[in-house]
Structures are given as structure tokens and as C-alpha cells.
N, C-alpha and C positions, 0 to 999 in steps of 0.2 A: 424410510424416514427421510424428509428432505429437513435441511438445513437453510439458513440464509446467510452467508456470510458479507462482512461489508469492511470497504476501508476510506479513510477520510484524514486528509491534513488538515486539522480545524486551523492552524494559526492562532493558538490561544483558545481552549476548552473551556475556561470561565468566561472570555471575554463572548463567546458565543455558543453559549450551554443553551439558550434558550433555542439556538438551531439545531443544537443537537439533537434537545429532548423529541423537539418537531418532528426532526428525521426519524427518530426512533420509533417514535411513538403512528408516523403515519406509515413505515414502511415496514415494522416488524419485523428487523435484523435479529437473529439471534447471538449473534456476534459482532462486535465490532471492534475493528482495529483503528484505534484516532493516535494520530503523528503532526510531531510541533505543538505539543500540549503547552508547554511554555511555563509550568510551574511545578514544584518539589510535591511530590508524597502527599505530605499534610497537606497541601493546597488543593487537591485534586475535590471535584465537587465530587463523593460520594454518592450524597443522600438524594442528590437529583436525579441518579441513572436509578437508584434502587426504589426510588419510590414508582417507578414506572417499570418496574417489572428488572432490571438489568441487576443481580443481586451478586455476581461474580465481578469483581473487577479487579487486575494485577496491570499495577502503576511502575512503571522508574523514570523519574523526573530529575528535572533541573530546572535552577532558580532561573527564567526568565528566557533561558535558550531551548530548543531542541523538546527531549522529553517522547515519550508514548505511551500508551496505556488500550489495555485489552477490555472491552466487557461483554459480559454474555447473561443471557438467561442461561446458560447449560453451566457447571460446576466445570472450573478450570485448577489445573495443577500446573507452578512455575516450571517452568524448566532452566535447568543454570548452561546459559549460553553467554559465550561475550563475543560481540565482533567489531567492536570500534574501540583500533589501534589508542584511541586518547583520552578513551574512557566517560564519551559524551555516553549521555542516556538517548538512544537511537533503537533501541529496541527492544521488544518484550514478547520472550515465547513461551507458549502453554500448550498443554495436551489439554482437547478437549473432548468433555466427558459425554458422548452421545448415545446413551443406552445401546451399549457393548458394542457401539463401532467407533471407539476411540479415532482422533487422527489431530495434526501438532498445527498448529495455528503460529504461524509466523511473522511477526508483525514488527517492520522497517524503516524507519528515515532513512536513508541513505543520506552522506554531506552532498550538497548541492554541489561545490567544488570550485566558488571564487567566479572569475572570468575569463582566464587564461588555459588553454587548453595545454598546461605543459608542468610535469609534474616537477622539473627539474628547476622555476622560479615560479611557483604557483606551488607553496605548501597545501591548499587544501585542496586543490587538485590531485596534489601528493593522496593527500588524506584521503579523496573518495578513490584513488585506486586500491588504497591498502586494507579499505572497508570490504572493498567488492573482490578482494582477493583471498580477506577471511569467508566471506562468507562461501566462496568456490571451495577453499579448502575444506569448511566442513562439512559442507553438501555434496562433494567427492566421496569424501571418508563414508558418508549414511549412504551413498549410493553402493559403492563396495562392500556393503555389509545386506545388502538386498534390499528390497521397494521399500519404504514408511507408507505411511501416508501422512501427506504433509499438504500444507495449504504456508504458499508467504505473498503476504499481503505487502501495501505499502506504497508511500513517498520514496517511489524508486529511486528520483532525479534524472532520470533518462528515459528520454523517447524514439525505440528504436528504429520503428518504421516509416519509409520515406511522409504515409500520409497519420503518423502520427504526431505532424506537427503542420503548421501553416504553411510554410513555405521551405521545403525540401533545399533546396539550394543555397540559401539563404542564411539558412542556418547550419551549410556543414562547419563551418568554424566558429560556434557558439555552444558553451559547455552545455552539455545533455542531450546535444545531438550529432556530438563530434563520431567520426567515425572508428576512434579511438574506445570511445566509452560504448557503442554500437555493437564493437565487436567484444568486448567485454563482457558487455551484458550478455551477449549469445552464448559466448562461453561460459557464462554461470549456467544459465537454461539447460546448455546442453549435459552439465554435469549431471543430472540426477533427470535428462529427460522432462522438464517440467513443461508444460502447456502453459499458455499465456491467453488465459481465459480471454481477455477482450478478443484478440486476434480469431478464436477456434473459429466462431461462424462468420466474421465480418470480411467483405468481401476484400482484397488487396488494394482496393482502389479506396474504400470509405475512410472517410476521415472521420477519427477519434482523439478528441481532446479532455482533459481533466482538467487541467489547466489554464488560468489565461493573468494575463500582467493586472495589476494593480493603475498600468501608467497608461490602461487605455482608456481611450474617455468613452465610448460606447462599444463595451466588451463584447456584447452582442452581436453588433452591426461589422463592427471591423472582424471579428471572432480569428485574430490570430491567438489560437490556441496551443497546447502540446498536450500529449498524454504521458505524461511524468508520473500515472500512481496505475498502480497493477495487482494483479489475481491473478497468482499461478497454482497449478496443483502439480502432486505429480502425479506418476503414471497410473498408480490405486486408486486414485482418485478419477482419472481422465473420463471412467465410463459416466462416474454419476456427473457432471458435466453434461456431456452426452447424452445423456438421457432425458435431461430437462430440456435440451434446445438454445437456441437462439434468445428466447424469450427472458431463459435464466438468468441472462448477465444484461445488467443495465450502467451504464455514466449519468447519473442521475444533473444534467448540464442546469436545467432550472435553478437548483441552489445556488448556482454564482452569484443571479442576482437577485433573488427573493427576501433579501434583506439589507440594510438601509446598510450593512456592516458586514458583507460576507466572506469568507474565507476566498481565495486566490485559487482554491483547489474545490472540487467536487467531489460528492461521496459517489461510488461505486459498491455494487451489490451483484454476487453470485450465487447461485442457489445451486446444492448439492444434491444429489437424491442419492442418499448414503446405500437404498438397500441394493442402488447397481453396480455397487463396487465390490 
């Protein structure tokens, strides 16, 4: 059984549902994780993911900030997780139900973290250490109790590898590429073993971006980019990965600009093939 997993910071999910419907509709995700949804609960457009097939969806919103939301065609069950110290809505995880090879879909904003790379006058710099230090602890704890399988999606906020971002040196003193947040993020990874799907087949040298500024005037052309959103699995998972190739994971880059109004980030898509794990 292959799966499609996918993750997307829309920047506002009503203000641009009609990209979403697009994406969904021309790529056939069976899941999707969207972050920076930007509105509460009741506001979430429902009826537009369900009339196209998406009949599962588990929301936690906020009024105008932050926010994320899961949908699927496959039947999802909440899971009660909390990992943001301040009680933003940054994330939403479920067990998904895939005829008898269940595995836990984890779906993340990380706080972006201000612009000072220092936690001690940079409260939210504070904030995304203390995010990315729960989330180590609890994916410690699951790793000590033996493999899951788990999938965490997501607006990481950080771009760990030198060519995952435009200019390597450039940006060591610029939060989400500090070598501070770098190595952080490797210490989560390394907690539970997780793969970092973009990375498995791409070569050390290619350059992968999700991201790109709002303040470029030809995003394209200049293409200083970052790769700020990620697909990791863990180790139960690694073979079905594997199994699909290179082919299975795409940065789907076109969506930056294929609309007069497009999100700042790009959707990403991995494909599982459940029965090699």
C-alpha cells in the first residue's frame, strides 16, 4: 500500500484554499499537513477539503496567528500531545488509519524565533528553543520505549544544510541557519533516528529550497531560497521510503509563483510504500 504524504505553510488557508484545493486536487496527497493556517476552529474551510475527497480533517487554530490542521482521505484519530511552552496552536498530531499499518503523522510550526540569535534578549528565540527541546524530550521518551512509526511533517523554521539555503556563509548569523539552531535540530533527528526525507537521495551538493522572502522582487531569478519545511520518518518507516526512490519525494518549487497571491513556502510531497516496512 503506498501512501502520499504532504506538508505546506499556506499563510492563511482561506485566504488561499483555492491553491490548496488545486494542489490537492492535481497531486493526490492522501494527507496533508498545512501550517500558519491563521484562523480558529469554526473558521477553518471544512466543506472545501470534503467536497474533494479530504473527509478527515483535525484543526487547532488561532484567531489570526500560527494555527495547523491535518487532512486526509484515510480516517485519523487525535492524539493528545502539547509541545509549545505558550500554548500557541503550532501543532497537530494523529494516528493514521491505513488499513492495518497504522503510523502517527506529526504535523509542526516551529516559532520562527524573532531575529536575534540569542535566547538570553530574544524572548522568542527563547521560545523556539524551548519548543524544540519539548519536542526532543518526547521523541526521546517514544524512542526508549522501541521504533513507532511516526512521520513529523512541517514549518520546521530551520535549514540545516550548508546547501539548504542560498548562501551558506551568509547566513551563519541569521536565525534558522544559526549554527546553534543547526545543531539542535540534529539533536532532535538524532533522538529517535529519524531520516530527513529531502536529504535521503539528494546529492550534498544540491540545492533545496521551500522557501523564499516575500521582499524579492523576482523570486525566481534571484532564487535566494531556504529549505525551512521537512519530512522526516523514522526508522519503520525508512524502508518504505526506500523503496519508492528518489522519485517519491518532491519540493513541489512551481507553487511559489503560480498564483497572483502565493504562500512564501512550498508544498512538499512523500510517498510511503507502507508494505516495505
Amino acid at each position: 500500500m503506498k501512501i502520499k504524504t504532504a506538508s505546506w505553510n499556506i499563510n492563511s488557508v482561506r485566504l488561499r484554499i483555492d491553491q490548496v484545493t488545486q494542489f490537492l486536487t492535481e497531486q493526490q496527497p492522501d494527507i496533508l499537513g498545512l501550517q500558519e493556517i491563521k484562523c480558529v476552529e469554526e473558521q477553518f474551510p471544512y466543506q472545501a477539503f470534503r467536497d474533494i475527497g479530504y473527509e478527515h480533517i483535525e484543526v487547532k487554530g488561532q484567531k489570526g496567528y500560527h494555527g495547523a490542521a491535518t487532512v486526509s482521505k484515510l480516517p485519523l484519530e487525535r492524539l493528545p500531545t502539547e509541545f509549545c511552552p505558550l500554548g500557541h496552536a503550532r501543532h497537530v498530531s494523529t494516528r493514521v488509519q491505513a488499513g492495518g499499518t497504522d503510523f502517527e503523522f506529526h504535523n509542526f510550526y516551529i516559532p520562527a524565533g524573532g531575529d536575534v540569535a540569542d535566547p538570553v534578549i530574544n524572548d522568542k528565540f527563547a521560545h523556539k528553543l524551548d519548543f524544540l527541546e519539548n519536542m526532543r524530550t518526547y521523541f526521546s521518551g517514544r524512542a526508549a520505549v522501541g521504533d513507532d512509526r511516526l512521520v513529523l511533517v512541517g514549518d520546521f523554521n530551520i535549514a540545516p544544510h550548508e546547501h539548504d539555503v542560498w548562501g551558506h556563509k551568509q547566513l551563519l548569523k541569521v536565525v534558522s541557519h544559526t549554527p546553534l539552531e543547526v545543531g539542535i535540530l540534529e539533536t532532535l533527528r538524532q533522538t529517535h533516528d529519524f531520516t530527513d526525507t529531502s536529504r535521503l537521495f539528494a546529492s550534498e551538493t544540491e540545492k533545496l529550497y521551500s522557501w523564499w522572502s516575500y521582499r524579492a522582487r523576482d523570486v525566481m531569478k534571484s532564487n535566494r531560497g531556504r529549505r525551512l519545511d521537512h519530512i522526516w520518518v523514522s526508522p519503520a518507516l525508512r524502508p518504505c521510503v526506500e523503496a519508492v526512490g528518489k522519485a517519491g519525494h518532491e519540493i513541489h518549487v512551481p507553487c511559489r509563483t503560480w498564483h497572483a497571491k502565493p504562500s512564501d513556502h512550498v508544498p512538499m510531497t512523500q510517498i510511503l510504500d507502507l508494505s516495505a516496512g
